[in-house]
C-alpha positions in Angstrom: 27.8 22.3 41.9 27.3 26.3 42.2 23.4 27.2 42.6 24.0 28.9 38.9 25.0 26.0 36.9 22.4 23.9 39.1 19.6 25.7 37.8 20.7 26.1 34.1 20.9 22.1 34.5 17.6 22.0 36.3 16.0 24.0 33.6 17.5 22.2 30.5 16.3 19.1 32.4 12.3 20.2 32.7 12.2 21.8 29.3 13.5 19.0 27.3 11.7 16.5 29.5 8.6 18.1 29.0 9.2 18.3 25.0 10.7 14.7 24.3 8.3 12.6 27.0 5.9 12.2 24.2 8.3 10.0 22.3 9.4 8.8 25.3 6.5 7.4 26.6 5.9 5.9 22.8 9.3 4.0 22.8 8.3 2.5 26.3 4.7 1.4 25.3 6.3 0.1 22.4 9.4 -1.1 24.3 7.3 -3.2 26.1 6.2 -5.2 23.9 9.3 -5.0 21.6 11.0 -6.7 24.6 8.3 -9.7 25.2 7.8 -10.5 21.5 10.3 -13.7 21.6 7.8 -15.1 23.5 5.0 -13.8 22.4 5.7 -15.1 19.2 6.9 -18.9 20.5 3.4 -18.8 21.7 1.5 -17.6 18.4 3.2 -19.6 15.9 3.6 -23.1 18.6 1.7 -25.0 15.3 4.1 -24.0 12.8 7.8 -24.0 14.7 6.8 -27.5 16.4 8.1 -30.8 14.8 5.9 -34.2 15.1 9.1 -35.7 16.2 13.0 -36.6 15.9 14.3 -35.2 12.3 15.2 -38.2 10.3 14.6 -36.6 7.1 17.8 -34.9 5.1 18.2 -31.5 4.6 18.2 -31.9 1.1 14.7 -33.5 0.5 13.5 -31.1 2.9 14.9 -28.1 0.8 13.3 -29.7 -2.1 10.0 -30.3 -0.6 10.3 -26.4 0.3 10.9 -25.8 -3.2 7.6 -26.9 -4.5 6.0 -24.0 -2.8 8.4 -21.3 -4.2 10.3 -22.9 -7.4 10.8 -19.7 -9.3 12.8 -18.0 -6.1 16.6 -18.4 -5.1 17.6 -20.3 -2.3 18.8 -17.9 0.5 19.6 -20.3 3.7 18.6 -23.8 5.5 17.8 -22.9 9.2 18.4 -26.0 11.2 17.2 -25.4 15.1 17.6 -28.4 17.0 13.7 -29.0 18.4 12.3 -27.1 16.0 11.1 -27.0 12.3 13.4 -26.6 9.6 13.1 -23.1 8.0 14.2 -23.0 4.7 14.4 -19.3 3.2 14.0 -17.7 -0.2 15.0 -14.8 -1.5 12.4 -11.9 -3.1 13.3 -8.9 -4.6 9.6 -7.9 -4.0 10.1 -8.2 -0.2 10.3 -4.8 1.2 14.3 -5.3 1.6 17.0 -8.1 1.8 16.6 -8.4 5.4 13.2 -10.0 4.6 13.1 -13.4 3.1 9.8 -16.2 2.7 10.4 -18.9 5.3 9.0 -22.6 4.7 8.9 -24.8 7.5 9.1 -27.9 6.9 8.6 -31.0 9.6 12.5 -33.2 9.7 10.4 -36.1 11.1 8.2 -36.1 8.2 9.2 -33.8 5.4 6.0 -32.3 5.0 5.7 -28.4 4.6 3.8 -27.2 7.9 3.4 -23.3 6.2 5.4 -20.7 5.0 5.9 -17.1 6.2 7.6 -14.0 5.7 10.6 -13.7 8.6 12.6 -10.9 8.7 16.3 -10.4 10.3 19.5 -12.7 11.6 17.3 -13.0 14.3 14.4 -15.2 12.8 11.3 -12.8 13.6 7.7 -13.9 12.5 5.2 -11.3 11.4 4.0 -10.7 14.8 7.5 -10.1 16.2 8.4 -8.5 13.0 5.4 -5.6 13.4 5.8 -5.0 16.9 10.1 -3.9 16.1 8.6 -2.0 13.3 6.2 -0.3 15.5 8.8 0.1 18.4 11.6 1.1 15.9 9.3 3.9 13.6 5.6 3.9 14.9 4.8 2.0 11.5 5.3 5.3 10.0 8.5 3.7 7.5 12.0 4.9 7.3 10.7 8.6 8.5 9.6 7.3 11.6 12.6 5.8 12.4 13.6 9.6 13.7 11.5 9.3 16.8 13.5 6.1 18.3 16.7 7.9 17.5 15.3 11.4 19.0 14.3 9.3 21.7 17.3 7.3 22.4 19.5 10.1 21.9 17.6 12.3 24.7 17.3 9.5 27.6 20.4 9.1 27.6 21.0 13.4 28.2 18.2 12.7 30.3 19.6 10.3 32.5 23.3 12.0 33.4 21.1 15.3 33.8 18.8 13.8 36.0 21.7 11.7 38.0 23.7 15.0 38.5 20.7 17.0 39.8 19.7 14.1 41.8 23.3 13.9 43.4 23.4 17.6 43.5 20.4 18.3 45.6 20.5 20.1 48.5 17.0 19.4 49.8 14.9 16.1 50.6 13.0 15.7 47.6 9.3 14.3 48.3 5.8 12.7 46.6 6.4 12.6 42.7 9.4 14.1 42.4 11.1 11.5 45.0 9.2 9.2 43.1 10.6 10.6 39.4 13.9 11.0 40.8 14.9 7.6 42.7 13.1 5.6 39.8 15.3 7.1 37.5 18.2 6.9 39.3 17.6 3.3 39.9 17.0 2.3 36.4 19.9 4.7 35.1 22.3 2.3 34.3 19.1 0.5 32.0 18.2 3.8 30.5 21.8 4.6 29.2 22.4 0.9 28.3 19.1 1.4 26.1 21.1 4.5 24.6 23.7 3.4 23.6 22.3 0.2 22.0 19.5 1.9 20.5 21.4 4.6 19.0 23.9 2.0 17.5 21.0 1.0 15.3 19.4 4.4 14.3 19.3 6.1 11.0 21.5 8.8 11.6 23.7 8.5 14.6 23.8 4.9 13.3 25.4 5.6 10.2 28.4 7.8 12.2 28.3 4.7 14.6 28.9 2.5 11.9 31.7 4.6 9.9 33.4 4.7 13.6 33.9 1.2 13.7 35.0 0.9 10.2 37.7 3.3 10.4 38.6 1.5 13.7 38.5 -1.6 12.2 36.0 -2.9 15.4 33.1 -4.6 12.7 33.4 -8.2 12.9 35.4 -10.2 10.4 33.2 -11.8 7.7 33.8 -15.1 5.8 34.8 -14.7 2.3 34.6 -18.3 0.8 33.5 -18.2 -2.5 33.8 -19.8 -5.8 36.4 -18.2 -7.3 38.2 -18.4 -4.7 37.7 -22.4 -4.1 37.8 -23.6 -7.6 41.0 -25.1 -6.9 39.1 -27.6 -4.0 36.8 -29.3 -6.7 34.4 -27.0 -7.0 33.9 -28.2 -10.6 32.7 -26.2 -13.8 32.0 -22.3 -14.1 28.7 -23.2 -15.0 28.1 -25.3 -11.4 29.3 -22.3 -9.6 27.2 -19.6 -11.1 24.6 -22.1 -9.7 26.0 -22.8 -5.8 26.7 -25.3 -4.3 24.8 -29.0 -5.0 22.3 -29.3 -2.8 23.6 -33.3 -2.6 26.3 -32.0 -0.6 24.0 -29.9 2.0 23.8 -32.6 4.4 27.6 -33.6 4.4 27.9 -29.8 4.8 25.8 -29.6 7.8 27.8 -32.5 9.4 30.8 -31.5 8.7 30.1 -27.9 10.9 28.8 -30.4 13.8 32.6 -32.1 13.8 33.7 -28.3 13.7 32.1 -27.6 16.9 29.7 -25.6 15.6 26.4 -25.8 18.3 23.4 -24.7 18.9 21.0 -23.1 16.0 22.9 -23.1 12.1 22.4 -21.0 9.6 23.5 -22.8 5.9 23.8 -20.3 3.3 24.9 -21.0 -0.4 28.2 -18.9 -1.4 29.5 -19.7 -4.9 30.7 -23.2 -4.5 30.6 -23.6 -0.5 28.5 -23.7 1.6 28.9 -20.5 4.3 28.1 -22.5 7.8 27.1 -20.0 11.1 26.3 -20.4 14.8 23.0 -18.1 15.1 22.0 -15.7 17.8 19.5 -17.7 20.4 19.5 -17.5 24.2 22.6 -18.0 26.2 24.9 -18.4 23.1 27.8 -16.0 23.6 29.9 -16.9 20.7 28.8 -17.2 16.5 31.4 -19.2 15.0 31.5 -19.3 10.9 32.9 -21.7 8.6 32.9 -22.3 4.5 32.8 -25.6 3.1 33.7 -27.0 -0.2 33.5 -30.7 -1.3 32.9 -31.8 3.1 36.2 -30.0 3.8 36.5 -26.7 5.6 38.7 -24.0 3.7 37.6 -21.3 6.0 36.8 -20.5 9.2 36.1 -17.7 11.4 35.9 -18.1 15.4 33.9 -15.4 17.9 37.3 -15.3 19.4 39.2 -13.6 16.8 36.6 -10.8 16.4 37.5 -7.1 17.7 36.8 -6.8 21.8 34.1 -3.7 20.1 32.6 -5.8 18.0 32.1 -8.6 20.5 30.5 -6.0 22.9 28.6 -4.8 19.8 26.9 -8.3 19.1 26.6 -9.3 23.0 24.4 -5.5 24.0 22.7 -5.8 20.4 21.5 -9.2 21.6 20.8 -8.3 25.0 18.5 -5.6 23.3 16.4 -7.8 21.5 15.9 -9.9 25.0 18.1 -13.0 23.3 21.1 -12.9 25.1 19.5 -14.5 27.9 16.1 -15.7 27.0 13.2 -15.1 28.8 14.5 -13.5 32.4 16.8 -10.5 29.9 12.7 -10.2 28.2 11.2 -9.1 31.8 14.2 -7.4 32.6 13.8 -4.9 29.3 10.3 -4.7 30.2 10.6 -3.9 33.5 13.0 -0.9 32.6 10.6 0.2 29.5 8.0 0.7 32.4 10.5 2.1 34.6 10.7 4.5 31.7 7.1 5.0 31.3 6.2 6.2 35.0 9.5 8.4 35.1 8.6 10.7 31.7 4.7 9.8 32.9 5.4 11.4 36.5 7.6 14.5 34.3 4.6 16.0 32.7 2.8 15.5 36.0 4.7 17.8 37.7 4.8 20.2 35.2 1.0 19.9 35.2 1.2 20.6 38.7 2.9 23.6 38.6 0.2 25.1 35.8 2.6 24.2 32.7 4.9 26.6 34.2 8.7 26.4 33.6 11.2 27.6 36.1 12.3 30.8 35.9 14.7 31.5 32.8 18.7 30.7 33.8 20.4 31.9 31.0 23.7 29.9 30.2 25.7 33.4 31.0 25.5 32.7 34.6 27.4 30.1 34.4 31.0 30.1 35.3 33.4 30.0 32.6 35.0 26.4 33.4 31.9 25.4 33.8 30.4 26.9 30.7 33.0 25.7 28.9 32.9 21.8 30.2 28.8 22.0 29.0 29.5 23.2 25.3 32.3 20.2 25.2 30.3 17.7 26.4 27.5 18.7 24.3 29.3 19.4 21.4 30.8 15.9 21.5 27.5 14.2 22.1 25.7 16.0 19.5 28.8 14.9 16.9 27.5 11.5 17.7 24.0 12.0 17.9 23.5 14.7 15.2 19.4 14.6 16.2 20.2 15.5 19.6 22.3 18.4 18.9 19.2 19.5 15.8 17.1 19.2 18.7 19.1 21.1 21.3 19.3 24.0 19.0 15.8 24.3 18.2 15.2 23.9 22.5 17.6 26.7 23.5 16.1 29.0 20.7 13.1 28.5 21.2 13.9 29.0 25.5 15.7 32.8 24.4 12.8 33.7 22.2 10.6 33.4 25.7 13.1 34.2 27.9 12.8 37.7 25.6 9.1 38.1 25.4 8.9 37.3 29.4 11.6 39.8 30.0 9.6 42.1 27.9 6.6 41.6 29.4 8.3 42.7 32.6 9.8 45.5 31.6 6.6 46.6 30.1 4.7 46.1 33.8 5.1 48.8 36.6 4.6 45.4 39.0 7.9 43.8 38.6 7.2 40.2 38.9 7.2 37.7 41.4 10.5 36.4 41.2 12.7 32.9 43.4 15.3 33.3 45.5 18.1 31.6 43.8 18.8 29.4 47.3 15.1 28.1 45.9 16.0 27.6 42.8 17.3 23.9 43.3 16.0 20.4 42.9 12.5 21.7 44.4 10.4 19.0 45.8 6.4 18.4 44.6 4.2 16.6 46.5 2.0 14.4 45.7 
């Protein structure tokens, strides 16, 4: 890389370091303990998830003893995880959103009701795990907030390549923070752009065009479709019984019926029309979510993990290994570890730039650039900020913001009859600071 297009990259680096650490350092903080919740909340709510001993109870006297605390709301699904309390989950249109439901636990040893709660998500979070996502996903600010995770995701991962090229690219031994700042980062780089990409699939914005992608591309994961209408023929029975779902008599036979499948592990039973809609759910070290429909204790549907798009298996294995599930509690200290890692590399940023009296380097305009060059940063860019629309926002209002003083230094010099100071450009590279 030429000295020119070293110091454009240097300077884009600082600058946009500088500006986005602040939400930087709020996604690690909140990272942190976004990535240790599971276990947290195993911990908090130990009284409630625990069962007094070996379920012998059916799953339809336990949804019934769950509908005596909320008989006025629809049924929405029967969680059965082996070792653990039944959650049985209604529906509430005065929930903030569909992804929130009330959860009843009830005891299979005894069939008593232990409590109740609101849980939120596929992946069965508890208030205390469901606040600290909110918090780590939009500072508790609502759907506004939700802009700084994306913001943030968006520029760690521009971040991280910049930062990897200029490390690769020095010409110098770097020392104190900056060797520090730049070996830290370089370690965790692969985390940092795994957190990207992940975190950007769920954002508000780049989420969205995320999304659309993988429609058009046919790469979201097939769904089953099992209905009533569609099942009447398999003795569903009358119009009226379907409007209704599923008996609940036939919940039990259902829920065997998925064990003879092969379907392991944690199962989510959710009423559809006249079947019952039968699915493996995330938990640790399960790589695969099988789904089947059943009618009447026969199958007329099923969908296997294996049959899903290779993108949309990816999808489901990095979404997972975000929320520290994939592999239980070693991926939770693991996403830790690299939130911290995140923390002391935009922590150790600002230092320097404290260090250096909140002084940018001197101004490297993007007309010193070669043209190949030039034109390979626009692309890349460009493409990027297609994807990640608040990153290219953002990266407009930077290099604006960097001409408008780049025009009032340049000014300010011409106005002077001391020309200032000004760096060798064989010093303008990956300067070290010490500590």
């Amino acid at each position: 890389m030429s000295p020119r297009s070293f110091g454009v990259l240097r300077r884009l680096h600082t600058v946009a370091g500088v500006i986005v650490a602040p939400f930087l350092i709020a996604a690690a903080l909140t990272g942190v303990l976004y990535a240790l919740a599971p276990s947290l909340e195993k911990f908090v709510y130990a009284d409630l998830t625990r069962p007094s001993g070996e379920a012998v109870v059916s799953l339809e006297d336990q949804v019934e003893a769950a509908r005596e605390v909320y008989p006025d709301l629809a049924l929405n699904t029967v969680q059965v995880i082996p070792g653990e309390n039944t959650r049985v989950l209604f529906a509430d249109d005065a929930l903030p959103s569909k992804s929130y439901t009330h959860a009843v636990f009830v005891d299979p040893a005894t069939g008593e009701v232990r409590g109740e709660k609101v849980q939120y998500g596929s992946s069965r979070a508890l208030p205390l795990r469901a606040w600290l996502s909110n918090g780590h996903r939009s500072l508790w600010l609502g759907e506004p907030g939700r802009l700084y995770s994306e913001l943030a995701a968006s520029w760690m991962g521009a971040l991280t390549i910049g930062g990897l090229v200029l490390w690769l690219g020095r010409r110098k031994r770097t020392r104190g923070t900056l060797r520090t700042h730049a070996w830290l980062g370089a370690l965790c780089s692969a985390g940092f752009l795994f957190l990207t990409v992940t975190g950007l699939t769920w954002s508000s914005v780049a989420g969205g065009n995320i999304g659309k992608l993988r429609t058009l591309l046919h790469w979201k994961a097939p769904q089953l479709s099992a209905s009533a209408s569609e099942h009447a023929g398999h003795g569903a029975g009358s119009m009226e019984h379907m409007d209704m779902g599923p008996d609940l008599a036939s919940l039990d036979g259902a829920y065997d019926v998925a064990r003879e499948a092969g379907l392991r592990g944690i199962l989510n039973l959710q009423p559809n029309g006249a079947a019952w809609n039968i699915t493996e759910a995330r938990a640790p070290f399960v790589f695969h979510n099988d789904a089947i429909a059943v009618v009447d204790g026969h199958v007329v549907e099923r969908v296997n993990f294996s049959e899903w798009p290779l993108a949309a298996k990816l999808t489901e294995w990095l979404i997972n290994l975000h929320m520290g599930f994939l592999f239980g509690l070693v991926n939770q200290i693991v996403l830790a570890l690299i939130a911290l890692a995140l923390l002391v590399v935009s922590i150790l940023g600002l230092v320097m730039w404290f260090r250096r009296g909140r002084r940018f380097a001197g101004p490297q305009g993007f007309g010193k650039l070669s043209k190949p060059a030039l034109v390979t940063l626009v692309l890349c860019l460009v493409i990027y900020a297609i994807i990640a629309p608040l990153f290219g926002i953002s990266l407009v209002v930077f290099l604006v913001v960097d001409a408008v003083w780049r025009a009032i230094r340049g000014a300010g010099a011409t106005g002077s009859s001391t020309p200032p100071a000004t760096r060798p450009a064989s010093d303008s590279t990956y300067d070290s600071v010490s500590s």
